[in-house]
Biopython code that builds the backbone (N, CA, C, O; Angstrom):
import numpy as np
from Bio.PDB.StructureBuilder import StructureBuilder

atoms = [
    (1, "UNK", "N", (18.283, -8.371, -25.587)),
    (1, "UNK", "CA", (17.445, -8.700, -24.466)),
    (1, "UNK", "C", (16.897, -10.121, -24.607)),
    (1, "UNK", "O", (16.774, -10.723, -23.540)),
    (2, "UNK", "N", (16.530, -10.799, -25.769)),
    (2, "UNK", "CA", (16.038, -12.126, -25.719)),
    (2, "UNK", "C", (16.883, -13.049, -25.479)),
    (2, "UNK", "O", (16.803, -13.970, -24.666)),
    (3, "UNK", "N", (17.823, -12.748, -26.312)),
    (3, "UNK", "CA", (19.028, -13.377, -25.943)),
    (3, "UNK", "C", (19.810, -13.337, -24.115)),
    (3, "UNK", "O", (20.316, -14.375, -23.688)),
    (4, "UNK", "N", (19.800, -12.469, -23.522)),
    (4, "UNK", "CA", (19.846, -12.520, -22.121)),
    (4, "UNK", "C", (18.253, -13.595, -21.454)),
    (4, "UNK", "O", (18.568, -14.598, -20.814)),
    (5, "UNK", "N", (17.070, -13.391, -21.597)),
    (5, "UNK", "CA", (16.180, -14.026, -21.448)),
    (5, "UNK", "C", (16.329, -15.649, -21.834)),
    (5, "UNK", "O", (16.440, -16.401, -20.866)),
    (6, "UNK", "N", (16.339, -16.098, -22.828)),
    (6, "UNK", "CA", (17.022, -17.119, -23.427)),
    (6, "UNK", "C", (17.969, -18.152, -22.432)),
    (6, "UNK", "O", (17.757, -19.325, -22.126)),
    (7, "UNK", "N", (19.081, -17.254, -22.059)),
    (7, "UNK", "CA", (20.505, -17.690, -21.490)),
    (7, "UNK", "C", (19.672, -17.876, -19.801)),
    (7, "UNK", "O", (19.728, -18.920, -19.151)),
    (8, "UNK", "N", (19.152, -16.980, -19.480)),
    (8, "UNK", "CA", (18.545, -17.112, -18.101)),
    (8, "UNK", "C", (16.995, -18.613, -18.119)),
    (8, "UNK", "O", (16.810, -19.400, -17.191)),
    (9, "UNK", "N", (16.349, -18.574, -19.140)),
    (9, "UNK", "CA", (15.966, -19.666, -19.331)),
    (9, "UNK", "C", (16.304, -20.982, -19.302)),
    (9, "UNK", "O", (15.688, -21.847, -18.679)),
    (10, "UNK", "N", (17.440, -21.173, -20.084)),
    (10, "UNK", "CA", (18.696, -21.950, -20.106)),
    (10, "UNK", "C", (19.374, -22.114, -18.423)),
    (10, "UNK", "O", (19.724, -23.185, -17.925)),
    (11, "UNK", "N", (19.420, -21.129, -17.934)),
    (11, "UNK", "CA", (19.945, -21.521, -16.646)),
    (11, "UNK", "C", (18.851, -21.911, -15.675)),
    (11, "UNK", "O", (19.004, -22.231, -14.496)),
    (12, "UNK", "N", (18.018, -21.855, -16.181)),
    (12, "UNK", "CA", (16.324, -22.412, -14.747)),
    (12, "UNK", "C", (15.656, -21.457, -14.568)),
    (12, "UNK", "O", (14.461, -21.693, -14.391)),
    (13, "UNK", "N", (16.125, -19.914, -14.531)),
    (13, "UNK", "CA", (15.764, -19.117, -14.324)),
    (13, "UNK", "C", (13.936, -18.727, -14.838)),
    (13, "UNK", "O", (13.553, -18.017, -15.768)),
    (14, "UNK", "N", (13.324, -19.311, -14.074)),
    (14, "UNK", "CA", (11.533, -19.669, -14.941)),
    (14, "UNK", "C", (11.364, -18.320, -15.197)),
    (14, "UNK", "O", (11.171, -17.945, -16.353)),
    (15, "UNK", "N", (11.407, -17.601, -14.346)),
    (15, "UNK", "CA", (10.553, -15.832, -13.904)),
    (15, "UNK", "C", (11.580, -14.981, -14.448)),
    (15, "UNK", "O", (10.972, -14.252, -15.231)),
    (16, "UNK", "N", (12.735, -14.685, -14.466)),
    (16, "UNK", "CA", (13.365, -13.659, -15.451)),
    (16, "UNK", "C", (13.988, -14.210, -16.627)),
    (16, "UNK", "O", (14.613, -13.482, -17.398)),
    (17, "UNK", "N", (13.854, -15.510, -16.825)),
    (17, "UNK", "CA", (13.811, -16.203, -18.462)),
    (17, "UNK", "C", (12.763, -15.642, -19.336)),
    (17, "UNK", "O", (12.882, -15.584, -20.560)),
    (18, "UNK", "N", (11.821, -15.266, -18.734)),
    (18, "UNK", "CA", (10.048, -14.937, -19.181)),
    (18, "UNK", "C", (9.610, -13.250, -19.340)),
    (18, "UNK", "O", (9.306, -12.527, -20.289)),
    (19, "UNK", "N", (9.807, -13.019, -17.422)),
    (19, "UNK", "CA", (9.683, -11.034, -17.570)),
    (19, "UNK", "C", (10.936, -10.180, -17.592)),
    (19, "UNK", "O", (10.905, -9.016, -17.194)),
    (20, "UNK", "N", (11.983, -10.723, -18.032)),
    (20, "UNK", "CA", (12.855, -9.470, -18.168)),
    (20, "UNK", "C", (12.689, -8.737, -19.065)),
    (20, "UNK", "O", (13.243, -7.659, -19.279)),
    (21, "UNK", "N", (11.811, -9.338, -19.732)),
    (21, "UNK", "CA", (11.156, -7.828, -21.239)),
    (21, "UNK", "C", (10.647, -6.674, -20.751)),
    (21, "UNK", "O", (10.745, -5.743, -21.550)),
    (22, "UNK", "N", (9.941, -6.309, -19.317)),
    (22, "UNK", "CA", (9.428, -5.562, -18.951)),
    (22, "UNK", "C", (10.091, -4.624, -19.111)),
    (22, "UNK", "O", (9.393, -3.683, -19.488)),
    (23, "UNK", "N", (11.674, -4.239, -18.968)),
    (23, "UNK", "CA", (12.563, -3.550, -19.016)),
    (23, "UNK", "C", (12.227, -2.537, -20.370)),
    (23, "UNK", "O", (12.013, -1.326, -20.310)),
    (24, "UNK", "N", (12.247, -3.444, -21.686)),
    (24, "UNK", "CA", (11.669, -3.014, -22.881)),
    (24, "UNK", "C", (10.437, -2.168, -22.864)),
    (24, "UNK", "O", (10.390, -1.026, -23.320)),
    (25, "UNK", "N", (9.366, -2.857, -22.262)),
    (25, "UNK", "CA", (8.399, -2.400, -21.767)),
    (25, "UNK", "C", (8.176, -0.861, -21.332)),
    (25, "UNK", "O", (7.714, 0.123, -21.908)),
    (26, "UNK", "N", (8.772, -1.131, -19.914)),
    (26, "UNK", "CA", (9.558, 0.057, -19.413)),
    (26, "UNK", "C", (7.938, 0.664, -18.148)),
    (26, "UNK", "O", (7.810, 1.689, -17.478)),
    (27, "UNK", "N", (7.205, -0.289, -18.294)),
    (27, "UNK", "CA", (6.595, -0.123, -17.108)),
    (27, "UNK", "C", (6.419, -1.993, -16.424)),
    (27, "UNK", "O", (6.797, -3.085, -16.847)),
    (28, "UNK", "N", (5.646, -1.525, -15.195)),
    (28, "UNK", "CA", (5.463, -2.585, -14.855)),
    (28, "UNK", "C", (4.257, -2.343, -13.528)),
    (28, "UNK", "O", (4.147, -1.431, -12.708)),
    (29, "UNK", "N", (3.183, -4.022, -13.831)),
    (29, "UNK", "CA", (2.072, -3.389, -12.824)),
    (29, "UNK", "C", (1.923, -4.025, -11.796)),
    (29, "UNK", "O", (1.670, -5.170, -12.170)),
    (30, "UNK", "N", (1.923, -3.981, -10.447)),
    (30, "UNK", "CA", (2.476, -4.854, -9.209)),
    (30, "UNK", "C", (1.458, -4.400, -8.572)),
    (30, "UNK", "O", (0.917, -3.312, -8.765)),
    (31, "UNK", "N", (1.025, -5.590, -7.435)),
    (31, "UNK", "CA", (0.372, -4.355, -6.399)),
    (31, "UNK", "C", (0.938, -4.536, -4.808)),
    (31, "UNK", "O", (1.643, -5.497, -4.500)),
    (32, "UNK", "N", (0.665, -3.820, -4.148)),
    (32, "UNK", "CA", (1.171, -3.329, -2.790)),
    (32, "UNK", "C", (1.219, -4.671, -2.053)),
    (32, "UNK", "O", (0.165, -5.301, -2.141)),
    (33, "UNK", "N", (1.935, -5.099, -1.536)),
    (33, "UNK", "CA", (2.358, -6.607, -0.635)),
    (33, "UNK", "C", (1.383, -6.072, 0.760)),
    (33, "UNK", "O", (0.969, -6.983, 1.478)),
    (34, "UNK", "N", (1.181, -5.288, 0.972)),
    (34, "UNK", "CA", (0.495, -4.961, 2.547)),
    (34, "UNK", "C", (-0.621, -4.065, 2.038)),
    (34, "UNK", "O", (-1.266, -4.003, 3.085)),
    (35, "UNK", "N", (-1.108, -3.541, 1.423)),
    (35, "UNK", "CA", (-2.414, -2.688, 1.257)),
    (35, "UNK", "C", (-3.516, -3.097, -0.486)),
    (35, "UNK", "O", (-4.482, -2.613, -1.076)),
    (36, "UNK", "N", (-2.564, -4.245, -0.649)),
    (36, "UNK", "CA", (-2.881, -4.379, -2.117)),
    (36, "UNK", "C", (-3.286, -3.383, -3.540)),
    (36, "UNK", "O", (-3.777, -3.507, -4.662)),
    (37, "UNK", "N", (-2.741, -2.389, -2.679)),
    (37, "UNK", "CA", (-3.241, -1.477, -3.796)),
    (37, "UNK", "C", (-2.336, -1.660, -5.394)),
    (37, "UNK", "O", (-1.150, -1.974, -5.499)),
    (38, "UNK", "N", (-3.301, -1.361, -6.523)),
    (38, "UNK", "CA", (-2.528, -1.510, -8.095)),
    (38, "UNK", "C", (-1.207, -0.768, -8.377)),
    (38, "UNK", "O", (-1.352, 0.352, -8.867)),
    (39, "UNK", "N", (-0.619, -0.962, -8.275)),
    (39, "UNK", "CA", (0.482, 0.089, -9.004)),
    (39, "UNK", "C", (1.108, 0.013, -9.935)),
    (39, "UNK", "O", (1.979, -0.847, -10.064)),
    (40, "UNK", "N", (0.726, 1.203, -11.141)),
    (40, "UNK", "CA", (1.280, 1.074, -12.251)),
    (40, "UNK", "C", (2.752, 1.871, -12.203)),
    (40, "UNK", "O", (2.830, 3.023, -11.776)),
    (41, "UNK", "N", (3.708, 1.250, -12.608)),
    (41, "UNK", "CA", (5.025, 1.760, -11.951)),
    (41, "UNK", "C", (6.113, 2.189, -13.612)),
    (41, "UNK", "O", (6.579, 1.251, -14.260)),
    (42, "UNK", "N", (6.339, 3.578, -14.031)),
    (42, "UNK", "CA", (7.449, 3.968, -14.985)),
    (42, "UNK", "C", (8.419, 3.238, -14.504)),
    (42, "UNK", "O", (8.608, 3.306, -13.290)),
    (43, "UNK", "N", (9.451, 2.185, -15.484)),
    (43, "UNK", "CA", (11.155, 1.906, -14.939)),
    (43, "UNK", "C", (11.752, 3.602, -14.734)),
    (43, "UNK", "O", (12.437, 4.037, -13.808)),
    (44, "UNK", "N", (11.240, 4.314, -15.905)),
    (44, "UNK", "CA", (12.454, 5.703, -15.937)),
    (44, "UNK", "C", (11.803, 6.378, -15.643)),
    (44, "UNK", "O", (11.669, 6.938, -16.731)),
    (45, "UNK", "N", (11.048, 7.006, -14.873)),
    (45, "UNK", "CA", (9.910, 8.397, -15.026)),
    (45, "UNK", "C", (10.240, 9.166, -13.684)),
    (45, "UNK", "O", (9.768, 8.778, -12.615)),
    (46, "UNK", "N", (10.942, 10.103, -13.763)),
    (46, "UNK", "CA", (11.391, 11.154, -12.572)),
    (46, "UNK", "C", (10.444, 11.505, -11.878)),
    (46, "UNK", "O", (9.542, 12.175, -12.382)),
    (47, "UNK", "N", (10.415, 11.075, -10.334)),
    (47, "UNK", "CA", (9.549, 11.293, -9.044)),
    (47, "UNK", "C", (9.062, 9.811, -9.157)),
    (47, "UNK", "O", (8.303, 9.625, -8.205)),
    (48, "UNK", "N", (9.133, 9.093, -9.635)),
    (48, "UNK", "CA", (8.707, 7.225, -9.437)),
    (48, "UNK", "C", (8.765, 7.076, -7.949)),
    (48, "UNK", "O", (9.429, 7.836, -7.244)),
    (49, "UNK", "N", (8.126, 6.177, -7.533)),
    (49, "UNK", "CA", (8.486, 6.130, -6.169)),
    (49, "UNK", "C", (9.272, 5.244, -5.808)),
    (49, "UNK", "O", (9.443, 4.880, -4.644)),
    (50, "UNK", "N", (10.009, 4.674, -7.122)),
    (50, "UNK", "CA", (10.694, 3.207, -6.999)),
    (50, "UNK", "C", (12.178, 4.182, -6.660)),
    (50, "UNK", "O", (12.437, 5.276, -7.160)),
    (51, "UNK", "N", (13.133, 3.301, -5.528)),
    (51, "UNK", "CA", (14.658, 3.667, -5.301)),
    (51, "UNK", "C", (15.153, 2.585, -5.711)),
    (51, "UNK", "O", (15.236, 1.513, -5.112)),
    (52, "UNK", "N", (15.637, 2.977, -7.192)),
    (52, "UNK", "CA", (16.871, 2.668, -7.708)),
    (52, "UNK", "C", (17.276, 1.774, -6.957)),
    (52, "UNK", "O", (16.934, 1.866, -5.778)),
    (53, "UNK", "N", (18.132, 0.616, -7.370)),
    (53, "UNK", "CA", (18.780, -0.777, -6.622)),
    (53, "UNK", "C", (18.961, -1.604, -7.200)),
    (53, "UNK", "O", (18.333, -1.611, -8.259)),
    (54, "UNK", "N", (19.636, -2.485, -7.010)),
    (54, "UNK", "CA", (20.258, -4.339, -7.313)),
    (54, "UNK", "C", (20.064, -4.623, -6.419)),
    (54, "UNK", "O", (20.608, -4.140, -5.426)),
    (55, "UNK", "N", (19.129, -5.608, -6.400)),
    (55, "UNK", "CA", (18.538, -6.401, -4.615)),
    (55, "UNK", "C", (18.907, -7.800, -5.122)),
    (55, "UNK", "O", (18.237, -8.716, -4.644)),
    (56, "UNK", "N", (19.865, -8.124, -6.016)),
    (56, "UNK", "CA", (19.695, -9.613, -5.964)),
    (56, "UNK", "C", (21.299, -9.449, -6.730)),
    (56, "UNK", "O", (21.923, -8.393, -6.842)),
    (57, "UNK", "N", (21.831, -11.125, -7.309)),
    (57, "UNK", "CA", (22.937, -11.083, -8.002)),
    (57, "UNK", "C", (22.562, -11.573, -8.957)),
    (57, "UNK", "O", (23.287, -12.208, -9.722)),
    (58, "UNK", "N", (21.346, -11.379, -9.111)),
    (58, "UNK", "CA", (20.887, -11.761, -10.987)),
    (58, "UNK", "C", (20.399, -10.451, -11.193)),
    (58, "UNK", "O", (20.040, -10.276, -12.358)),
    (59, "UNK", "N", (20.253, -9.386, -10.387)),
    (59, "UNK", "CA", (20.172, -7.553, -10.387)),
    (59, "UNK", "C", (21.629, -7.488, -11.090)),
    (59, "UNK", "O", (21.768, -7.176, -12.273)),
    (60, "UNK", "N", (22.680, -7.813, -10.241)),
    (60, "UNK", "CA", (23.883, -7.321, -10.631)),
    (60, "UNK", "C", (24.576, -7.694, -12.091)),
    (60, "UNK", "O", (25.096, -6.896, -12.870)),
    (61, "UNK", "N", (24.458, -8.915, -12.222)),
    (61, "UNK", "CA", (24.439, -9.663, -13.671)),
    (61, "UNK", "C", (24.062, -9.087, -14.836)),
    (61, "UNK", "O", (24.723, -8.871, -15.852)),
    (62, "UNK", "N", (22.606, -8.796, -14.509)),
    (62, "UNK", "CA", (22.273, -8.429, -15.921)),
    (62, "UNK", "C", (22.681, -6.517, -15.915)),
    (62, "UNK", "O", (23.160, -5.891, -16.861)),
    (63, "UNK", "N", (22.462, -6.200, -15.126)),
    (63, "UNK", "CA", (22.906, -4.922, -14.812)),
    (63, "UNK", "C", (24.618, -4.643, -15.605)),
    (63, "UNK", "O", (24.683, -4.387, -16.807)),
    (64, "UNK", "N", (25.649, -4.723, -14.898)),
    (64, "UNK", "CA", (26.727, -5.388, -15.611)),
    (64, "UNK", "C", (26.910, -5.985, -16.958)),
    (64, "UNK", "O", (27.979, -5.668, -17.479)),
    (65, "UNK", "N", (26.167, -6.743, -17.637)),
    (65, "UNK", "CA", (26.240, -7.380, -18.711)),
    (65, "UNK", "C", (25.648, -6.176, -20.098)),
    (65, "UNK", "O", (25.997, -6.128, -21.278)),
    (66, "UNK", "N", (24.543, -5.234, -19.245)),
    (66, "UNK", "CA", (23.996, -4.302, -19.944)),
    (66, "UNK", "C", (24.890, -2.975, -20.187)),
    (66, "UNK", "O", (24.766, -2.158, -21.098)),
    (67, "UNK", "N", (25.990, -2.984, -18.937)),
    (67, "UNK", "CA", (26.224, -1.682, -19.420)),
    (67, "UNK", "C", (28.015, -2.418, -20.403)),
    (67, "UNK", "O", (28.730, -1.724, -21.126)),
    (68, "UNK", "N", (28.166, -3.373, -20.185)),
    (68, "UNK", "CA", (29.227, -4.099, -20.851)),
    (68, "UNK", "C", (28.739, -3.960, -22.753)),
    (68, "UNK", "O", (29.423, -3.446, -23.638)),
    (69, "UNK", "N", (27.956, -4.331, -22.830)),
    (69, "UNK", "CA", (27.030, -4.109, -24.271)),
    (69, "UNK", "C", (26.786, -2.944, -24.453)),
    (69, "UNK", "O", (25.977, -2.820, -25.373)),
    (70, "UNK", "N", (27.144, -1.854, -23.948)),
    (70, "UNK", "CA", (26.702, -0.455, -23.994)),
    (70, "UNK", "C", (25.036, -0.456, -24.516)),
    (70, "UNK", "O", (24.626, -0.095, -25.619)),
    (71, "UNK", "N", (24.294, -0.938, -23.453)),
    (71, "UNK", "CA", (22.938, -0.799, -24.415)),
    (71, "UNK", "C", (22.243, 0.680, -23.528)),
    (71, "UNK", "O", (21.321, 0.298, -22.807)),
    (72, "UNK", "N", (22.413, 1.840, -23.452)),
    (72, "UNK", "CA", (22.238, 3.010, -23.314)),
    (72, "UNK", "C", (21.357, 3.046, -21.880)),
    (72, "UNK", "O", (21.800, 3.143, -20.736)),
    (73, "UNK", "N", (20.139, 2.949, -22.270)),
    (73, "UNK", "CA", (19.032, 2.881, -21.052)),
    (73, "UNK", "C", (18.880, 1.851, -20.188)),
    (73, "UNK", "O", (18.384, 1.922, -19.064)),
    (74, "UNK", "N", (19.384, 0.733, -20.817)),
    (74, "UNK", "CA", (18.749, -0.574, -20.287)),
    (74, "UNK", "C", (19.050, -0.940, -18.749)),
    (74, "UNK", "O", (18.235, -1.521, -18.033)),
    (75, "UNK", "N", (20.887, -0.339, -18.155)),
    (75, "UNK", "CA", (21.197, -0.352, -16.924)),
    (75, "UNK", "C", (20.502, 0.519, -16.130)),
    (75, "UNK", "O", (20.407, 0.326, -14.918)),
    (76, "UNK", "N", (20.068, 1.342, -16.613)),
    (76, "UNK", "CA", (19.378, 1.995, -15.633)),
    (76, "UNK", "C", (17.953, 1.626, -15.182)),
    (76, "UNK", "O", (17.573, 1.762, -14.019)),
    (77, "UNK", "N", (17.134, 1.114, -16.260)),
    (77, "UNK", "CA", (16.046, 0.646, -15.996)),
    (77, "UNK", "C", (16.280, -0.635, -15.124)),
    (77, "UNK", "O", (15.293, -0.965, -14.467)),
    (78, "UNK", "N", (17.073, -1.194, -15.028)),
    (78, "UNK", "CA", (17.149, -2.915, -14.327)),
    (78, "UNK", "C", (17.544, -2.267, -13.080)),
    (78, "UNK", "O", (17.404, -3.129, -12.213)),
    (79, "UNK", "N", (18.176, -0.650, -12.283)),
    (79, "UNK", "CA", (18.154, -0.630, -11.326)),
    (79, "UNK", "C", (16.529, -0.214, -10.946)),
    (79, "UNK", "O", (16.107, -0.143, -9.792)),
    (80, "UNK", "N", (15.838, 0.006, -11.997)),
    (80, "UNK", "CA", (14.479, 0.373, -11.217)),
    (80, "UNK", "C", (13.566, -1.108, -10.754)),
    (80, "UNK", "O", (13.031, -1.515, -9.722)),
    (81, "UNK", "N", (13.700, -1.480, -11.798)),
    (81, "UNK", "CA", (13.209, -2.742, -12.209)),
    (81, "UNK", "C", (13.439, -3.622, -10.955)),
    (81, "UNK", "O", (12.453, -4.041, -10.350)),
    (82, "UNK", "N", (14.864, -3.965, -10.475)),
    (82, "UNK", "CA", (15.350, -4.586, -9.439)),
    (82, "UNK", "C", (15.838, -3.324, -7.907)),
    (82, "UNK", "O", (16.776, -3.307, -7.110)),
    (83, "UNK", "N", (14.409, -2.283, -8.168)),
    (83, "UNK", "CA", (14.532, -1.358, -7.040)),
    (83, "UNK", "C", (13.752, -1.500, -5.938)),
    (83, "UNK", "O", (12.960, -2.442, -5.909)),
    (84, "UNK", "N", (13.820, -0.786, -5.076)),
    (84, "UNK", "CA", (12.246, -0.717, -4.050)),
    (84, "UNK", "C", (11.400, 0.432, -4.651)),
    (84, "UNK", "O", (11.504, 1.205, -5.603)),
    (85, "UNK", "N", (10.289, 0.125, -3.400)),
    (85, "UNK", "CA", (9.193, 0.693, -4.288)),
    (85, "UNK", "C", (8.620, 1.209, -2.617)),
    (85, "UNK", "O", (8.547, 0.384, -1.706)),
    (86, "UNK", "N", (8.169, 2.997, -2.386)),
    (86, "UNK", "CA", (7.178, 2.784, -1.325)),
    (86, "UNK", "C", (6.117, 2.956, -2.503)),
    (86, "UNK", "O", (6.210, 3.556, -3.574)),
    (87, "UNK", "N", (5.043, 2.200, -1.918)),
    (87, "UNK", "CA", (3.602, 2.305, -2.068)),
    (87, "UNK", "C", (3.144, 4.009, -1.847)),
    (87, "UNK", "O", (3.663, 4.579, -0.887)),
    (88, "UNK", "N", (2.376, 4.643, -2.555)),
    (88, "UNK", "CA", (1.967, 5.859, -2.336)),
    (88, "UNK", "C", (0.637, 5.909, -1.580)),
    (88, "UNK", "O", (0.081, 6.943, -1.208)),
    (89, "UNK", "N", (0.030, 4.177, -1.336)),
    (89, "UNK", "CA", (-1.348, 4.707, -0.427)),
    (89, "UNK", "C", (-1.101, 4.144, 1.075)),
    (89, "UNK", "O", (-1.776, 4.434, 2.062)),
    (90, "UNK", "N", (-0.022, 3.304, 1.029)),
    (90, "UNK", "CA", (0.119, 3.027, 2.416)),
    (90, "UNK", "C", (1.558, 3.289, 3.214)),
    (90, "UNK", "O", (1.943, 3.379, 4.380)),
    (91, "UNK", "N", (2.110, 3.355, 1.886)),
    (91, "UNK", "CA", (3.744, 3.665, 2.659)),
    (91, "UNK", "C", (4.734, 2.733, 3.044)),
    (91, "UNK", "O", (5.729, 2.940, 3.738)),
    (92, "UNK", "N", (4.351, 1.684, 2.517)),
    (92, "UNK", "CA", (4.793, 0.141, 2.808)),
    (92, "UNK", "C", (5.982, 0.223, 1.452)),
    (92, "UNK", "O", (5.691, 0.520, 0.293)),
    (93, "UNK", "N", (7.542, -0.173, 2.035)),
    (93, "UNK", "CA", (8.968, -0.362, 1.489)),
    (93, "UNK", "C", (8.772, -1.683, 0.589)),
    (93, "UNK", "O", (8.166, -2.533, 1.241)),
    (94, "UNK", "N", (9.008, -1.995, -0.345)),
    (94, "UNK", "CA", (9.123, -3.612, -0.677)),
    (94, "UNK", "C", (9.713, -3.553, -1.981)),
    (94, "UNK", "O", (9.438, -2.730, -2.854)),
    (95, "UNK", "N", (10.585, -4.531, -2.051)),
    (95, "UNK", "CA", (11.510, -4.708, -3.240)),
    (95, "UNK", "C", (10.100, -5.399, -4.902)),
    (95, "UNK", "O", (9.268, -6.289, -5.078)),
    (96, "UNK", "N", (10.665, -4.299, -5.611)),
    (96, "UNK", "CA", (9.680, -4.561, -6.697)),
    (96, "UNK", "C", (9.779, -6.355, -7.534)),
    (96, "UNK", "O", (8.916, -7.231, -7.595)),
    (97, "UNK", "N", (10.830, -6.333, -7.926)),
    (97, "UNK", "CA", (11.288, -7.567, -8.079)),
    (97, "UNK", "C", (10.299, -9.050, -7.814)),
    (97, "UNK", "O", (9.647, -9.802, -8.538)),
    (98, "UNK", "N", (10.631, -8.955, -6.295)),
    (98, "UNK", "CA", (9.461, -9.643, -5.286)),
    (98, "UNK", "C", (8.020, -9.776, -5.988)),
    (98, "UNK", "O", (7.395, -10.801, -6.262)),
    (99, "UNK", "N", (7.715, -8.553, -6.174)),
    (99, "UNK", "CA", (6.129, -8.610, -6.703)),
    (99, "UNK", "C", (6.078, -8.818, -7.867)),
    (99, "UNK", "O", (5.110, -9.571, -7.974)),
    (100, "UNK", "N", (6.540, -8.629, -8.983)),
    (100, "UNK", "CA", (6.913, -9.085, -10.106)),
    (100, "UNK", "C", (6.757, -10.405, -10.093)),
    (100, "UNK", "O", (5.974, -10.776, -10.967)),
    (101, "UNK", "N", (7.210, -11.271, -9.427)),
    (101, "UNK", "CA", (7.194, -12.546, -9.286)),
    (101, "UNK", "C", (6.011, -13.131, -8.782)),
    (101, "UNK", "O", (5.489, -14.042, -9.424)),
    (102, "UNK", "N", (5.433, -12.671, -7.551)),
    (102, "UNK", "CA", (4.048, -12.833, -7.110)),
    (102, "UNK", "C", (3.312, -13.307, -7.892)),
    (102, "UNK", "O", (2.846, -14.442, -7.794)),
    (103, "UNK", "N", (3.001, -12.210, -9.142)),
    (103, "UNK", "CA", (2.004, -11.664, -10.150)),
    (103, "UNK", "C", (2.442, -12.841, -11.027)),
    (103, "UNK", "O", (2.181, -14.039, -10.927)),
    (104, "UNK", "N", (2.954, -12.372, -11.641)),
    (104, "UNK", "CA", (3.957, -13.888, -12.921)),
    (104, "UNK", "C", (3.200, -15.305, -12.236)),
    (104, "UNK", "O", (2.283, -15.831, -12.866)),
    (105, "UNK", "N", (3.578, -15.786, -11.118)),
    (105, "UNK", "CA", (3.328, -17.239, -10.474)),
    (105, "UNK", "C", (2.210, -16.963, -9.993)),
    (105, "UNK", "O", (1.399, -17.834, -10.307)),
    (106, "UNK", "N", (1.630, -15.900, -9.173)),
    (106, "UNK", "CA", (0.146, -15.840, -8.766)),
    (106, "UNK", "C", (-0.326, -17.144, -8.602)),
    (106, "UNK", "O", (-1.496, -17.340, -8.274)),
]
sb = StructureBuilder()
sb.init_structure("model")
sb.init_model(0)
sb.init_chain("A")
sb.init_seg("    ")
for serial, (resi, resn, name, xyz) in enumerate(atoms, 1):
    if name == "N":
        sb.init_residue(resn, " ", resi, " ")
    sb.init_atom(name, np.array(xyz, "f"), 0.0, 1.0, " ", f" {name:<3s}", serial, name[0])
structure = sb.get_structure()
């Protein structure tokens, strides 16, 4: 994983040169783009409200590159990671990713 971080650093990449550890992590805390509410969000935790996805082609990349390395969990978490998300207090769709970034640059 640092080594992917690293290489994405190396390519400009400021914001997933930096948080693609979250993956490791395996949560992540965003809040609602339209109701601001906090959300503390499981990558893997069954009933998440995040849908699974690659919303980008740096989703697909590292996604791909992870299951090429056979690193077990890690593809699956980068589809959460790079999933949508409804909000549970307002109901508002928004790609998690997005907010991830928000927060990071704030």
């Amino acid at each position: 994983m640092l080594l992917q971080q690293a290489v994405l650093g190396f390519d400009g990449d400021e914001l997933w040169g930096k948080e693609l550890d979250l993956v490791i992590d395996g949560e992540v805390d965003v809040q609602c783009p339209e109701c601001e509410d906090e959300l503390w969000l499981d990558l893997m935790a069954e009933g998440s409200p995040i849908e699974p996805w690659l919303t980008s082609d740096l989703a697909v990349r590292v996604h791909a590159e992870a299951v090429e390395a056979g690193r077990n969990s890690l593809p699956t978490a980068f589809t959460y990671l790079f999933g949508r998300v409804h909000c549970p207090n307002c109901g508002t769709r928004f790609d998690l990713a997005d907010q991830v970034g928000r927060v990071s640059w704030g």
